[in-house]
C-alpha positions as CSV (number, residue, x, y, z in Angstrom):
1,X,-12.9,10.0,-18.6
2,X,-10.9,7.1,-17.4
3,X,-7.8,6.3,-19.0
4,X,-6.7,2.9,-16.6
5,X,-8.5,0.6,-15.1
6,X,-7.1,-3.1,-13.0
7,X,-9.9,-5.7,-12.8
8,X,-9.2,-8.0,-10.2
9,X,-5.3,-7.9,-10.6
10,X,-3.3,-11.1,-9.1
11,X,0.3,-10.9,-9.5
12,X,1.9,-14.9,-8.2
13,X,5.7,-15.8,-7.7
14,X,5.3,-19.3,-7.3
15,X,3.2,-19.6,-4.1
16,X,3.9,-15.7,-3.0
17,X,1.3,-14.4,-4.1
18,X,2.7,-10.6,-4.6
19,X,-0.5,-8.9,-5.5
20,X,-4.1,-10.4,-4.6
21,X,-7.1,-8.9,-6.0
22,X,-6.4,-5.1,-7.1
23,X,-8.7,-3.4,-8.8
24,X,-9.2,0.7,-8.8
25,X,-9.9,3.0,-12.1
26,X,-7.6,6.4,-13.1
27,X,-9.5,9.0,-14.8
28,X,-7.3,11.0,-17.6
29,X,-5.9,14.2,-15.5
30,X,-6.1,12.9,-12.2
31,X,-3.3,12.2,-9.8
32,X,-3.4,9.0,-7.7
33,X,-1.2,8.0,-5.2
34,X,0.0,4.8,-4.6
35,X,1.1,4.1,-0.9
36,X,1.6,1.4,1.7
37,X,4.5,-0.2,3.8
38,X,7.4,-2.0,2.2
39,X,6.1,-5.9,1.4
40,X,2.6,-4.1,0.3
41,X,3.2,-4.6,-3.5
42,X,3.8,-1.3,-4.7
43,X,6.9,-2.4,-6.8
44,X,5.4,-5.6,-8.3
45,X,1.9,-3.1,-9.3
46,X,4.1,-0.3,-10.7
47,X,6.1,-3.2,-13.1
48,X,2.4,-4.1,-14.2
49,X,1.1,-0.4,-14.6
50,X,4.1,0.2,-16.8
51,X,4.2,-2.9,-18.2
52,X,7.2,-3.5,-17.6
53,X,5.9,-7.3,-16.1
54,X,2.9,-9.3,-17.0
55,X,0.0,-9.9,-14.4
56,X,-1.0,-13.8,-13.8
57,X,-4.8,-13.0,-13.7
58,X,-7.2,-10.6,-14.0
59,X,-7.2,-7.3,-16.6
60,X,-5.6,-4.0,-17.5
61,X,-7.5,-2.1,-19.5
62,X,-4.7,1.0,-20.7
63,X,-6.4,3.8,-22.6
64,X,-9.4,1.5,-23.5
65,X,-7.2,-1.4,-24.5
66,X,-6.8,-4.6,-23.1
67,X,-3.2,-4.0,-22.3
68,X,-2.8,-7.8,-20.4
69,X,-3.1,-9.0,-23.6
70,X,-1.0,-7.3,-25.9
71,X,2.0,-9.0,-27.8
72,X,6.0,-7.8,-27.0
73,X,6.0,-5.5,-30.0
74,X,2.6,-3.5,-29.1
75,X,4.0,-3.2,-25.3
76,X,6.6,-1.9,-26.7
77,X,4.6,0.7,-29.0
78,X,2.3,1.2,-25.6
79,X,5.3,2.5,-23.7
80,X,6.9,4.7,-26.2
81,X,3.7,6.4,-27.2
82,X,1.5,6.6,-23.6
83,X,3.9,5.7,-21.3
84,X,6.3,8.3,-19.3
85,X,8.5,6.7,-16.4
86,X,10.2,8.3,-13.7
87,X,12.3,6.5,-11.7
88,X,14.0,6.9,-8.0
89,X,17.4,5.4,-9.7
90,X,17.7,7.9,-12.2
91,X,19.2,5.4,-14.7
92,X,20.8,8.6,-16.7
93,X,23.7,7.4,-19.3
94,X,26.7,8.6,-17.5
95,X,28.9,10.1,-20.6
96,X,25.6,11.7,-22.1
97,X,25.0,15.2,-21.2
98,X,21.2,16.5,-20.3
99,X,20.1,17.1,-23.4
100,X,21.3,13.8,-24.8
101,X,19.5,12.0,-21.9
102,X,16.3,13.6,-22.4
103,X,16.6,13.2,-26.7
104,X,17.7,9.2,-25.7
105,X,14.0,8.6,-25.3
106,X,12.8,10.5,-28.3
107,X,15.7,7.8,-30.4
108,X,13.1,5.0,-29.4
109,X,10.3,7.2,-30.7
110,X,12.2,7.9,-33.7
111,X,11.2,10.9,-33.9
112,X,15.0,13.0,-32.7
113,X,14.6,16.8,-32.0
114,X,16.7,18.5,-30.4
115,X,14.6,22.0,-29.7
116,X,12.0,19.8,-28.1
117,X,14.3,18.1,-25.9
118,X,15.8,21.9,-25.2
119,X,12.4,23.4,-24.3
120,X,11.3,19.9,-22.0
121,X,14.7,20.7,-19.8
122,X,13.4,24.5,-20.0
123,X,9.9,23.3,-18.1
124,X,11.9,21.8,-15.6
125,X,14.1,24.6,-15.3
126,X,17.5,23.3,-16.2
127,X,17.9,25.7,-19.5
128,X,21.4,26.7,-18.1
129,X,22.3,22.5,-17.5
130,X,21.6,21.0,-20.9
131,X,25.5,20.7,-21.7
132,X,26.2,19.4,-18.1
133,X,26.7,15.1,-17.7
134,X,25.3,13.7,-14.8
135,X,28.0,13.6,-12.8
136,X,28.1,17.6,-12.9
137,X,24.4,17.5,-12.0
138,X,22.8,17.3,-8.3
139,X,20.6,14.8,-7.8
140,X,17.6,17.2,-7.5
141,X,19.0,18.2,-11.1
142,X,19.2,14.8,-12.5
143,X,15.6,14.1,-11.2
144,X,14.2,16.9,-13.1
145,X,16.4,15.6,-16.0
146,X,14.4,12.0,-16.0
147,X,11.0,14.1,-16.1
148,X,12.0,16.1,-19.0
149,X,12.7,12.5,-20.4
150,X,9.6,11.2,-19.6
151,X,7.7,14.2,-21.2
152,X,9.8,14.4,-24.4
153,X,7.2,12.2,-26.1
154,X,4.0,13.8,-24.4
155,X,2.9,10.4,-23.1
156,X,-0.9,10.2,-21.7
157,X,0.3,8.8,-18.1
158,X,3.5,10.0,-16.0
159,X,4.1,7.0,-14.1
160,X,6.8,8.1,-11.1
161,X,8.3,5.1,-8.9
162,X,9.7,6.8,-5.3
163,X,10.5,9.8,-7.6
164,X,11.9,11.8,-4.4
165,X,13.2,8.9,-2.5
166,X,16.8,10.2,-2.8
167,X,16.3,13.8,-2.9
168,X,16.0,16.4,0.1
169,X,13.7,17.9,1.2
170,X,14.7,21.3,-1.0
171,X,14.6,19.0,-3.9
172,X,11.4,17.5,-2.6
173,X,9.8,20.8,-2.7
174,X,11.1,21.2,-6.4
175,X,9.7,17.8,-7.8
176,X,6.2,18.4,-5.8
177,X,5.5,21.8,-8.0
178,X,6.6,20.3,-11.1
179,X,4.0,17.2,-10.6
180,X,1.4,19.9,-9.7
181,X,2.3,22.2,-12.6
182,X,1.6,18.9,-15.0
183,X,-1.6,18.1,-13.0
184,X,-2.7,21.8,-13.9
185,X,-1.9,21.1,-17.4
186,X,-4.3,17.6,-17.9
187,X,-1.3,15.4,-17.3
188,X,-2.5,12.1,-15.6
189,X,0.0,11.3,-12.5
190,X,0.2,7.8,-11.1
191,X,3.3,8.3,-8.4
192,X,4.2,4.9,-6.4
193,X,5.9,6.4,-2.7
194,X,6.7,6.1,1.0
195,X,6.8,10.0,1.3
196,X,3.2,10.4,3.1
197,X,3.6,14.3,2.7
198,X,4.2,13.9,-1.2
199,X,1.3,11.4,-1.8
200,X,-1.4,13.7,0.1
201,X,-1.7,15.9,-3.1
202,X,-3.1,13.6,-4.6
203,X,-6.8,13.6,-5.9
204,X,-7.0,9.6,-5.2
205,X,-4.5,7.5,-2.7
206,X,-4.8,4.3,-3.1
207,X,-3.6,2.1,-0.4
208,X,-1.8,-1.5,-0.3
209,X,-1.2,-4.1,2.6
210,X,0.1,-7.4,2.3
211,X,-0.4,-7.7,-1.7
212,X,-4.2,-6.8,-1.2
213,X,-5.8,-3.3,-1.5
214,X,-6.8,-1.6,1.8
215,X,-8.6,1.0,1.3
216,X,-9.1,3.9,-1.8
217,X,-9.0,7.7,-0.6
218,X,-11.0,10.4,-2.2
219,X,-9.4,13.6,-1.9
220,X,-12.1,16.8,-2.3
């Protein structure tokens, strides 16, 4: 079943033309990967895949809606309700402890619960860190904090920008079975990275170069 589909995706600033043609489908419990060099447009497609910036032509079709076309309020509604993002900046609130930071994200679902946010820091495996701030964290730790946050609301698509970028390779190793643990569970993974290693586990890699799409990858 696909859940996202680009059309023909062009993405201008001015006369840079940042993304040039993208189109590739994501079907609901797959894990795609998307790769390519830095200049290749994997920050500019991410913004659009989140929608967190507007395409300048083409279409997004987001769980069977036409998401290029929705208004501020319903990209709003889009993100809190199918929409988790993980981040390589972890963008934690410093003087909030774990368990705060994960229940931060249910506050913009308003919808607060505090066993929820308890047992999504449990799947991660930081039961004994909810209390902890992120300066008492490691960054593996606060990592796995910003996936329980991006669970909290049980969002159709985990979408993960350079999510081990600043991690080593222990923590690497951490983050990896925790994206395939959702994978086993029907979550649908879009993860945005350099680390060739980490995008090979994918089912689907899709490939950038210069703003245009290179080539798609079929995993078997």
């Amino acid at each position: 079943m696909e859940i996202l589909k680009l059309d023909s995706v062009c993405k201008y600033f001015g006369e840079v033309k940042a993304l040039d043609d993208i189109s590739f489908s994501v079907n609901k419990g797959e894990w795609v990967s998307i790769m390519g060099p830095s200049g290749s447009g994997k920050s500019t497609l991410v913004n659009i895949l989140s929608l967190m910036d507007t395409l300048t032509n083409g279409s997004y079709f987001l769980g069977g809606s036409d998401a290029s076309h929705l208004n501020e309020e319903q990209i709003l509604e889009f993100r809190r309700k199918k929409i988790g993002l993980v981040f390589q900046a972890f963008h934690l609130v410093p003087y909030l402890n774990a368990v705060e930071n994960v229940m931060l994200n249910q506050y913009y679902h308003s919808c607060v619960d505090l066993q929820s946010a308890k047992k999504a820091l449990e799947k991660v495996g930081l039961a004994h860190r909810i209390s902890h701030r992120p300066s008492e964290l490691s960054g593996g730790e606060q990592q796995r904090v910003c996936i329980a946050r991006a669970l909290i609301n049980e969002p159709e698509i985990i979408i993960a920008d350079e999510p081990t970028g600043n991690l080593d390779e222990a923590n690497e190793e951490i983050v990896l079975n925790l994206f395939n643990e959702l994978r086993s569970e029907g979550k649908t993974l879009l993860l945005v990275t350099h680390n060739e290693e980490l995008g090979l586990n994918a089912d689907k890699i899709v490939r950038l170069k210069h703003g245009k799409l290179d080539k798609i990858e079929i995993k078997n």
